[in-house]
C-alpha positions in Angstrom: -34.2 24.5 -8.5 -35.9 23.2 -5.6 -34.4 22.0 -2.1 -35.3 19.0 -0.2 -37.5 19.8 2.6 -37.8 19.3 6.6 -36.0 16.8 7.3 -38.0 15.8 10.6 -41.7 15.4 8.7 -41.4 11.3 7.8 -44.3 12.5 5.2 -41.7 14.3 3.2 -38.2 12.9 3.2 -38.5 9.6 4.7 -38.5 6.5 2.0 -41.3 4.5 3.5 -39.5 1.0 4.8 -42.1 -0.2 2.5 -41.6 1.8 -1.0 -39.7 0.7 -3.6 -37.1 3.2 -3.8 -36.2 1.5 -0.6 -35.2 -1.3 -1.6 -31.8 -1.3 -2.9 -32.1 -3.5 -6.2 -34.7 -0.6 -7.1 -32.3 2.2 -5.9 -29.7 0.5 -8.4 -32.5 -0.1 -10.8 -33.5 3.5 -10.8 -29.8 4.4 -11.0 -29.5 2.1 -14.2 -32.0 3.5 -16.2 -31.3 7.3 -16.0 -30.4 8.4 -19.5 -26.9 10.0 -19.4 -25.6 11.7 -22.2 -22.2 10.8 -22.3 -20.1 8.5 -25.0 -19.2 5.9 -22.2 -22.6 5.6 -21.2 -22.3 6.4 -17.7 -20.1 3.4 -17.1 -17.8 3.8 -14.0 -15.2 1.3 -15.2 -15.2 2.5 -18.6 -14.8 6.1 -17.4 -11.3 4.5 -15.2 -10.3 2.6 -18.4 -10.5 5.7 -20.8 -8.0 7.8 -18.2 -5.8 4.7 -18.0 -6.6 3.5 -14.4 -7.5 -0.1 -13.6 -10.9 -1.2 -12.0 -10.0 -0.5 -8.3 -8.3 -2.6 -6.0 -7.9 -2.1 -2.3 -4.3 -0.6 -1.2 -4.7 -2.3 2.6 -6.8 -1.8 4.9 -6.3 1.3 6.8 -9.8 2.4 8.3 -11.5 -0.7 10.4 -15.7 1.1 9.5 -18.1 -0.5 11.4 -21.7 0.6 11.1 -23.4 -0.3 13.8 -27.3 0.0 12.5 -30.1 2.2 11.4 -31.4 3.2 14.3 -31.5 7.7 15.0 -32.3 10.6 16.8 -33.3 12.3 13.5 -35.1 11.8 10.0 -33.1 13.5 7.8 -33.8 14.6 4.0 -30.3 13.6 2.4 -29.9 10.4 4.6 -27.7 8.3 2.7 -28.3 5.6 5.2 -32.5 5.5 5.8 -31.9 6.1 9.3 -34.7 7.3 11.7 -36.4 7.1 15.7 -38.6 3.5 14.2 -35.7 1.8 12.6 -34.6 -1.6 14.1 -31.9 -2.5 12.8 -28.7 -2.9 15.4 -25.3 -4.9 15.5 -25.7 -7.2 18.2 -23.0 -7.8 21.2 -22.3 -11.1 19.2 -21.4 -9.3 16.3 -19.5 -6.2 18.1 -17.6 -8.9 19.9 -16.8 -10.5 16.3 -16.0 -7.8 15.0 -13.5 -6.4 18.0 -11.7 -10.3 17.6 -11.1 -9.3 13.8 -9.7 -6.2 14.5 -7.3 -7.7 16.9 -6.1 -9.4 14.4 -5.6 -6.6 11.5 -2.9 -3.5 12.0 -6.0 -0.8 10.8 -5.1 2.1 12.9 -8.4 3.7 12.6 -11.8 2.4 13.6 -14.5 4.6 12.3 -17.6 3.9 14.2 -21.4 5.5 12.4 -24.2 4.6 11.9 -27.8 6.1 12.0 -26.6 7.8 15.2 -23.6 5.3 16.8 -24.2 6.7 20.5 -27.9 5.3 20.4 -26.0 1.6 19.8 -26.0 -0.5 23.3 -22.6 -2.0 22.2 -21.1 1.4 21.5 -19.0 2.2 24.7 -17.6 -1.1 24.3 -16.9 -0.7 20.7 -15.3 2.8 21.7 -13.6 0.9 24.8 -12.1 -2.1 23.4 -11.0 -0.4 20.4 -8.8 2.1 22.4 -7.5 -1.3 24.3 -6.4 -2.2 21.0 -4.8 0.9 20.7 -6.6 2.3 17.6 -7.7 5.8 16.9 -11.7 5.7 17.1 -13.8 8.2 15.4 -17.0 8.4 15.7 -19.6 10.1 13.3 -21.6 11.9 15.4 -25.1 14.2 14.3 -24.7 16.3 17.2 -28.1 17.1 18.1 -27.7 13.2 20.0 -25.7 15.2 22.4 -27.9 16.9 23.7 -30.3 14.2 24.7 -30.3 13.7 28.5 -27.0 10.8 27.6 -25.0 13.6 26.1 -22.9 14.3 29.1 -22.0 10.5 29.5 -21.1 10.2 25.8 -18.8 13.5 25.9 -17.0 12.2 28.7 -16.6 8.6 26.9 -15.1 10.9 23.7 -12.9 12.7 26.4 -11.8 9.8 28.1 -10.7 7.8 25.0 -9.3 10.7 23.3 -12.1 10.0 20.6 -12.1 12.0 17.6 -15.8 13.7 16.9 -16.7 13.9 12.9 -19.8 15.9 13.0 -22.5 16.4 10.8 -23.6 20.1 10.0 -25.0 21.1 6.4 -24.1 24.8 7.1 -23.3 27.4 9.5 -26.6 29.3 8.9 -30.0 28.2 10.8 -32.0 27.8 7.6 -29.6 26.0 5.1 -29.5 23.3 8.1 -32.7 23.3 9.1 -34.0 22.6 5.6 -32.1 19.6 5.3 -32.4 18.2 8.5 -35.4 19.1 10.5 -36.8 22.6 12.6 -34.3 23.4 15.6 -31.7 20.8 14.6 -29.4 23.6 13.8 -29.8 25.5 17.6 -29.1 21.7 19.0 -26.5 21.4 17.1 -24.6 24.5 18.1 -25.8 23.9 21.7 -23.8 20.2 21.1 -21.1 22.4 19.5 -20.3 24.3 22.6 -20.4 21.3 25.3 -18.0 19.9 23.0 -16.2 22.8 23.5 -16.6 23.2 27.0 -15.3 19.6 27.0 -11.7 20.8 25.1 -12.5 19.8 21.9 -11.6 21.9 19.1 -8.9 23.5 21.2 -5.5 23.8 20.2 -3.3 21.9 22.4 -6.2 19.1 23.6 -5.4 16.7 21.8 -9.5 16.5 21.3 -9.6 16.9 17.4 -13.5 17.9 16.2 -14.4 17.9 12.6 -17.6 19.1 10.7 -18.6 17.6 7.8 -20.7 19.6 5.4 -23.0 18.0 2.3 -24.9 21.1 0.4 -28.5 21.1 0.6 -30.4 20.6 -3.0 -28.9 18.7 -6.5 -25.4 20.6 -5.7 -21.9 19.4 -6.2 -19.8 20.9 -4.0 -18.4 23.8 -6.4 -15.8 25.6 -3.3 -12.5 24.0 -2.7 -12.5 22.7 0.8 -9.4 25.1 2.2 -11.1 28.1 1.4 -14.4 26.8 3.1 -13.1 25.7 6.2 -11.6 29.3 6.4 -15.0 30.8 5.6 -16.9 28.2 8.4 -14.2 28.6 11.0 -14.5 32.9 10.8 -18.3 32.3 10.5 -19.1 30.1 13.7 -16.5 31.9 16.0 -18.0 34.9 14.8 -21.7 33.7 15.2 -21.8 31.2 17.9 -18.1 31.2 19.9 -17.5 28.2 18.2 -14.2 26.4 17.5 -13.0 23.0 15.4 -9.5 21.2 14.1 -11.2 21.0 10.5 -14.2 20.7 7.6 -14.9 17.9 5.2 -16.9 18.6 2.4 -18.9 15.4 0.9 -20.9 15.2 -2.0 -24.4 14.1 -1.6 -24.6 10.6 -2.9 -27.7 10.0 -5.1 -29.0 6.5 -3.4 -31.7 6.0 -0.8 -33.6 9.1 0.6 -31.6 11.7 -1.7 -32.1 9.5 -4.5 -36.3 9.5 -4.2 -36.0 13.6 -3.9 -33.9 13.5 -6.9 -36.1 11.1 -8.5 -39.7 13.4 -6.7 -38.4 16.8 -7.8 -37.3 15.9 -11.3 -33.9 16.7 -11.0 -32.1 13.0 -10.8 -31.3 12.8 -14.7 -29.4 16.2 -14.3 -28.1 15.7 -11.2 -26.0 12.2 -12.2 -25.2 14.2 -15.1 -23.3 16.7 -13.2 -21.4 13.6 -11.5 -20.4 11.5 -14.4 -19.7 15.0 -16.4 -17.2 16.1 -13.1 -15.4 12.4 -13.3 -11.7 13.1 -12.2 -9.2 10.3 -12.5 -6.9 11.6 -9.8 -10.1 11.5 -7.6 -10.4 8.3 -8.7 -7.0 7.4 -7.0 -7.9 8.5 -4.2 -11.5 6.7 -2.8 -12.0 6.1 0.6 -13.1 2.3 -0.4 -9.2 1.8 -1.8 -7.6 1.4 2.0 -11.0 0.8 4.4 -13.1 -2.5 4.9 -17.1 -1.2 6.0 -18.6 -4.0 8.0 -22.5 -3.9 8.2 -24.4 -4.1 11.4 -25.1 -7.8 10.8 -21.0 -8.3 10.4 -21.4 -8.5 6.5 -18.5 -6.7 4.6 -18.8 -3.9 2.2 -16.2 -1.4 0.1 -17.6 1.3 1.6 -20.8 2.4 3.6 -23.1 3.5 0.4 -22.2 0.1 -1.2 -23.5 -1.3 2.1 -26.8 0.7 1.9 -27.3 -0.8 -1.6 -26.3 -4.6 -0.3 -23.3 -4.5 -2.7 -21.4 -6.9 -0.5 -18.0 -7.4 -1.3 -17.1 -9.4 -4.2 -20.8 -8.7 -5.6 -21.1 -9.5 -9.3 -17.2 -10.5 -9.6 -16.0 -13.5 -11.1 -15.8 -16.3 -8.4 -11.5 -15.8 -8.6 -12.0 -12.2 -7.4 -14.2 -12.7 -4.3 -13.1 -11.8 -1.3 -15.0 -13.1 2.3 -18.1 -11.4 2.3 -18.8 -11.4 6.3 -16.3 -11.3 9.5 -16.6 -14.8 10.3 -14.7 -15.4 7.2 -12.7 -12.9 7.7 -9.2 -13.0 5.7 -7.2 -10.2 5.5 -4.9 -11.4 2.9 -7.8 -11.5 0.3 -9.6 -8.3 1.5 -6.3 -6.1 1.5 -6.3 -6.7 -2.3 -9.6 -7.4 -3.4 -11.4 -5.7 -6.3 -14.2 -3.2 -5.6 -17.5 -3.7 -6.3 -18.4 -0.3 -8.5 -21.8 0.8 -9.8 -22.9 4.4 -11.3 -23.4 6.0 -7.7 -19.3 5.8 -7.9 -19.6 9.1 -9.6 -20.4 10.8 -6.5 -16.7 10.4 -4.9 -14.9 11.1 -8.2 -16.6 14.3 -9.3 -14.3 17.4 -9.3 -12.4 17.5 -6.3 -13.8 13.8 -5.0 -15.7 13.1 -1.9 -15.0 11.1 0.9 -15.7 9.9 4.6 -12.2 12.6 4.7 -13.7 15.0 2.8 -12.3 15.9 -0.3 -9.7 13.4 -2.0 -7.6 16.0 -4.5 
């Protein structure tokens, strides 16, 4: 089995803005079309129907996600998102401050703030700031090596300040696994991040300064290790390595849309790969999906289920009958209908429901 490769080189894992595969209707086309040997098809909904689950419905809205564009530090082979140094896309101040009036008006008591790289955003200290006036627990998805760009310094003490909680990307603890995935020297940067975070108190018991690594596994891998045992394994490993410390790992499944999806698609190993997913299904994973209790709004303050429905512009209520629509943006923003609404589902779904499920949190079983 072959491995995705550098993820700085735009020849090799960046979709071209201008390819196909970029384009989400092809993504969902490509998706479609994969053979899958399996008596339901590969239908999501039939797959909830034949455990005796209903099509899923949002429980509330608990996590407030706001994505606030495209734009990166890094190039990245799995990149779920596209993101990258020559994207443009950006939530505007208009938008942020739309989005900040909404949120006022909702009891979420999380706002998760990612993007591409959230930091790079010129609305994302006030994001951070008038979310904490709110008095709502930010996180922000952070890719580390940002860090330690001459800004890094301001942005840690912004995290500090705010009491922000740091979710941090990191395939592995070893140079190579990460490199291969993400790019030459993005694993020293990383680790260099690592320890100003750690300088800064996060990670340290009694801070209050919680800082969380999130791990995908590099290649057409479903994450086979329960996540208890590997956040043992990574916490011995960096301490042990680098002097590092953290509150916690997630482990998320690589989801087979966008960049991923074209390697899977280049390297031949897409038909086995949604094979694994749909063969893995777990209803009591199932239960459990992020897109059940958070609302994802899109840098242009559109509304999504979750952020890899947003990369493959399945706004909310896409495909429903008209009678289980929900708003689709924030200016029609109405809580009542999006606290209950159906979720848009399509075969990529298979990628948070496979063995132990996979989540923005990490595992959901």
């Amino acid at each position: 089995m072959t491995v995705p490769g550098d993820g700085s080189s735009s020849t090799r894992a960046r979709v071209a803005e201008s390819a196909p595969i970029a384009a989400a209707s092809e993504q969902l086309r490509v998706l479609d079309a994969v053979p899958v040997r399996d008596a339901l098809h590969g239908r999501f909904d039939a797959h909830l129907e034949r455990a005796g689950l209903a099509p899923l419905r949002a429980t509330g809205i608990r996590v407030f996600q706001v994505n606030v564009g495209k734009v990166c530090n890094q190039t990245c082979a799995h990149c779920h998102v596209d993101a990258g140094p020559t994207r443009t896309e950006q939530m505007s101040r208009a938008t942020a401050e739309l989005a900040m009036r909404v949120l006022a008006t909702i009891d979420a008591p999380i706002v998760d703030i990612t993007g591409g790289a959230p930091e790079l955003n010129p609305n994302f200290r006030y994001l951070v700031e008038e979310s904490r006036r709110l008095g709502r627990h930010v996180m922000d998805r952070c890719n580390l090596t940002v860090l330690t760009t001459p800004r890094g310094p301001e942005w840690i003490e912004l995290f500090v300040r705010n009491e922000v909680e740091v979710v941090c990307s990191l395939p592995h603890y070893r140079e190579l696994n990460t490199d291969a995935q993400r790019g030459e020297g993005v694993f020293a940067r990383s680790i260099e991040a690592l320890r100003r975070l750690n300088a800064a108190g996060y990670g340290r018991e009694g801070s209050g300064l919680r800082l969380v690594l999130v791990t995908n596994p590099v290649g057409a891998i479903v994450p086979s290790s329960s996540q208890a045992s590997l956040r043992q394994e990574w916490k011995r490993e960096l301490e042990r390595r680098h002097g590092i410390v953290f509150d916690d790992l997630y482990t998320i499944t690589n989801m087979p849309i966008s960049r991923f999806l074209e390697w899977l698609r280049a390297s031949g190993n897409l038909e086995a790969y949604l094979q694994k997913l749909v063969a893995a299904f777990n209803p009591a994973a199932a239960a459990g999906v992020m897109c059940r209790d958070t609302l994802s709004v899109g840098w242009d303050g559109r509304l999504y289920d979750c952020d890899f429905n947003q990369m493959l512009e399945l706004e909310i209520g896409h495909g429903l009958a008209p009678d289980e629509r929900a708003p689709a943006h924030l200016r029609d923003f109405d809580v009542a209908r999006l606290a209950t609404r159906r979720i848009v589902t399509r075969r990529h779904c298979f990628g948070c429901t496979a063995g132990a499920g996979s989540s923005c949190g990490g595992q959901t079983t």
